[in-house]
C-alpha positions as CSV (number, residue, x, y, z in Angstrom):
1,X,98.9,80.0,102.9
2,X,99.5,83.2,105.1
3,X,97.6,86.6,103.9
4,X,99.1,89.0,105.7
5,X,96.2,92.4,105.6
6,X,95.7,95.7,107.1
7,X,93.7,95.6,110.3
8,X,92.8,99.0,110.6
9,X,92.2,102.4,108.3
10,X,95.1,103.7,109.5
11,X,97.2,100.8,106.9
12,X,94.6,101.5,104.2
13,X,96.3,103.8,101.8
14,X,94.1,106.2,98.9
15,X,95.3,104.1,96.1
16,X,94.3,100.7,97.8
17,X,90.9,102.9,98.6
18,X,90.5,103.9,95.5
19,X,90.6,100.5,93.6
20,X,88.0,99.4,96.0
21,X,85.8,101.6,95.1
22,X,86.3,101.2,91.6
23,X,85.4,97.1,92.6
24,X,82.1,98.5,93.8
25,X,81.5,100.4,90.9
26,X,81.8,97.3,88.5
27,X,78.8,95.2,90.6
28,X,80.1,91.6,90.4
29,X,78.9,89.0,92.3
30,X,80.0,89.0,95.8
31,X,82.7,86.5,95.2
32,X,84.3,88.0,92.6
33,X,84.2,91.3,94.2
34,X,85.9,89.7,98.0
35,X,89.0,88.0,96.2
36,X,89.7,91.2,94.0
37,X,89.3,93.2,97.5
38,X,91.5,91.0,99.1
39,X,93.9,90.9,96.6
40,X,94.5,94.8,96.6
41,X,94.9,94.9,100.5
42,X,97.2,92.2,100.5
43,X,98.9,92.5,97.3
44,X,98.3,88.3,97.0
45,X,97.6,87.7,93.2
46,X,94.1,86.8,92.6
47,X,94.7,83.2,91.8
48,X,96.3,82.4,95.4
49,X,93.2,83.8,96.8
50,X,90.9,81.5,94.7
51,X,92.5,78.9,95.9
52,X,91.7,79.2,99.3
53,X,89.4,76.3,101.1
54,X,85.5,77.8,102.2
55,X,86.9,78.2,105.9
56,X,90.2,80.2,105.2
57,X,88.1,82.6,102.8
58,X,85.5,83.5,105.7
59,X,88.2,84.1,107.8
60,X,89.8,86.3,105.4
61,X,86.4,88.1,105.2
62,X,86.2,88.5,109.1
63,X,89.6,90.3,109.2
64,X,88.4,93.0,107.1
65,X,85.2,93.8,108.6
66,X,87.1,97.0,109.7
67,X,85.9,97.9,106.3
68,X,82.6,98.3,107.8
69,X,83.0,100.8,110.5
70,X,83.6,104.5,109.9
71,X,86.5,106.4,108.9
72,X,88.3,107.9,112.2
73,X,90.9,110.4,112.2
74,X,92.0,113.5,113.7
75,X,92.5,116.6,111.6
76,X,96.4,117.1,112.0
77,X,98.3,120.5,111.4
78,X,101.6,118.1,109.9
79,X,101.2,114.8,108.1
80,X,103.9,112.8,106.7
81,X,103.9,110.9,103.7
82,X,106.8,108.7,102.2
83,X,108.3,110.2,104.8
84,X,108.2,113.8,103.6
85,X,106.6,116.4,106.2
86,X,102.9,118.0,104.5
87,X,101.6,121.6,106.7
88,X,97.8,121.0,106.4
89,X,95.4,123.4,105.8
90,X,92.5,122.7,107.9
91,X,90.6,126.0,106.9
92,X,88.9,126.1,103.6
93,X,88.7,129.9,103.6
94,X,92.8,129.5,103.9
95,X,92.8,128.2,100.7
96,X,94.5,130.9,97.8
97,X,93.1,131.5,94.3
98,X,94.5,128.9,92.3
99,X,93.6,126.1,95.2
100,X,90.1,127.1,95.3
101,X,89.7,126.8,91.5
102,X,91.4,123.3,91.4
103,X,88.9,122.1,94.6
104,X,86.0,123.8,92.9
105,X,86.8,121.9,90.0
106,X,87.2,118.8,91.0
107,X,83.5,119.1,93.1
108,X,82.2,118.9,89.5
109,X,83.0,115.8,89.1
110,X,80.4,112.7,90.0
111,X,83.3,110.4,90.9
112,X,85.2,112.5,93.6
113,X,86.7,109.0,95.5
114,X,88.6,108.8,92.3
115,X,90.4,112.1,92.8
116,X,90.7,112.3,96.2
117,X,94.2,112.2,96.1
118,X,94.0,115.6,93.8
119,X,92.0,116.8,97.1
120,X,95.1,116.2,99.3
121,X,97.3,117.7,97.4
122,X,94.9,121.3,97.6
123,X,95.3,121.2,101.6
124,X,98.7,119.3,102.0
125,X,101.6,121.8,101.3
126,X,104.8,120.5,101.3
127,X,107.1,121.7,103.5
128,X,110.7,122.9,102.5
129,X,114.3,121.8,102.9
130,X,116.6,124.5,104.1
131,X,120.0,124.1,105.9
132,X,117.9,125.2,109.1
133,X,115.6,122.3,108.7
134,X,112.1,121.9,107.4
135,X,109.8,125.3,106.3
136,X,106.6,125.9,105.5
137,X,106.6,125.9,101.5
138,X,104.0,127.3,99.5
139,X,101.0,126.2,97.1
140,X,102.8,125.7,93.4
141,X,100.5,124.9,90.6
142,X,103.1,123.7,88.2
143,X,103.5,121.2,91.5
144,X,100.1,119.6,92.3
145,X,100.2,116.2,90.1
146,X,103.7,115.9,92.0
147,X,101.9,116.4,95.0
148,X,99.1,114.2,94.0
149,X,100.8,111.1,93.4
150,X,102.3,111.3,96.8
151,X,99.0,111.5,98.2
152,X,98.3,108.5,96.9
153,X,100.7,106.7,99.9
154,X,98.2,108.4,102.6
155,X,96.6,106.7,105.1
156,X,92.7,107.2,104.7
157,X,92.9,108.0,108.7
158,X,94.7,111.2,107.4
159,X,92.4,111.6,104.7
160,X,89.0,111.4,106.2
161,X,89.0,114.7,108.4
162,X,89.9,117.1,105.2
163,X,87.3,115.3,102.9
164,X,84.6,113.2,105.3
165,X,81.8,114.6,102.4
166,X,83.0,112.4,100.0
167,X,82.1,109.0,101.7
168,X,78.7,108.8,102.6
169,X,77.8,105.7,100.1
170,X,80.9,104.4,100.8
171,X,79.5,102.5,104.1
172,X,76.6,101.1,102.5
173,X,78.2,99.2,99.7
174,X,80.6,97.5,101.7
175,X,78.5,96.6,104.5
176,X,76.1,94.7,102.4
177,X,78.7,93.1,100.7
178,X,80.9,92.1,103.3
179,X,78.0,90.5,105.3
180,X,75.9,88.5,102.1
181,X,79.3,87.0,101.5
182,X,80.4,85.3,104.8
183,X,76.7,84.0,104.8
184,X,76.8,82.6,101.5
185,X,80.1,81.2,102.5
186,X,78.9,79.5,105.9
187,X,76.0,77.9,104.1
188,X,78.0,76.5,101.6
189,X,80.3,74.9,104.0
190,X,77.0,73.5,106.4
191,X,76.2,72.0,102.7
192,X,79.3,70.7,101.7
193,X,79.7,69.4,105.6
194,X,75.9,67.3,105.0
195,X,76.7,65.5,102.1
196,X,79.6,64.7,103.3
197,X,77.7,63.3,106.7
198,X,75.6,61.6,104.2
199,X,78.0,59.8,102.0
200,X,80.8,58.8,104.9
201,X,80.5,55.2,105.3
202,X,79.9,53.8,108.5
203,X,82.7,52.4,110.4
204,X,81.3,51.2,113.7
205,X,81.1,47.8,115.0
């Protein structure tokens, strides 16, 4: 079977973020917690994953160690997302009145990673169709959950320079889990491969 997954943060979208975060939060065993992961970056169902021999799965595992290493990205002034073009505001103090209250509101909350893509949608603005082209548009209120579900397409490399503050357990978590599970899924195989060694009858002479 053929898993096709990202390789880099820049093919890891907030949504697919999001849900692995929310597989951190629910502290299942490190197996469990591997095939669900796998399963939202590849979009595999579950079951296919479980069915993969020791080998294949610590494969799998070593593909996604990406997962380990730090967030990178460079604050643009334009993003695109879906294909639409987003102005940036890079400049807290930029923000007007009713952006402010929305970010200052959603600070309050102890699960931030779970609305990050409400934070996007504070400093990406979309911009606006005219028959001269694209324009910079403006901050609408009534707008943002629009806005917000768009955000949920964006790459985490364009994410992580607007709101690095909200990852610093992040790292942790997945680094722990990450590397406990290949081990426990190389000493299973050097098991498996022993009795096996044990049991095989012998064929010479």
């Amino acid at each position: 079977m053929t898993i096709s997954l990202p390789a880099d943060w820049n093919e890891v979208s907030i949504a697919q973020f999001q849900a692995i975060q929310e597989i951190f939060d629910a502290k299942a065993d490190d197996y469990s917690t591997n095939v669900a992961l796998i399963s939202i970056l590849s979009g595999e169902d579950i079951d296919r994953i479980q069915s993969l021999s020791l080998k294949s799965y610590a494969n799998v595992l070593k593909v996604l160690d990406f997962l380990k290493t730090p967030i990178r990205g460079e604050v643009q002034k334009v993003i695109k997302v879906n294909g639409k073009p987003y102005d940036v505001i890079t400049d807290v103090y930029k923000l007007n009145g009713g952006q402010y209250i929305t970010l200052m509101h959603i600070l309050k909350n102890d699960n931030t990673i779970k609305q990050l893509h409400e934070v996007m949608a504070i400093f990406c603005v979309p911009r606006v169709r005219t028959w001269y082209g694209w324009k910079k548009g403006k901050y609408q209120p009534d707008k943002h959950q629009e806005v917000a579900k768009e955000m949920l397409s964006a790459t985490m490399d364009m994410v992580h320079p607007l709101s690095a503050f909200f990852f610093s357990n992040y790292l942790k978590s997945v680094e722990r889990i990450l590397e406990s599970s290949v081990r426990s899924a190389m000493r299973i195989k050097r098991q498996a491969e022993k009795r096996l060694a044990r049991i095989k009858p012998n064929t010479d002479g």
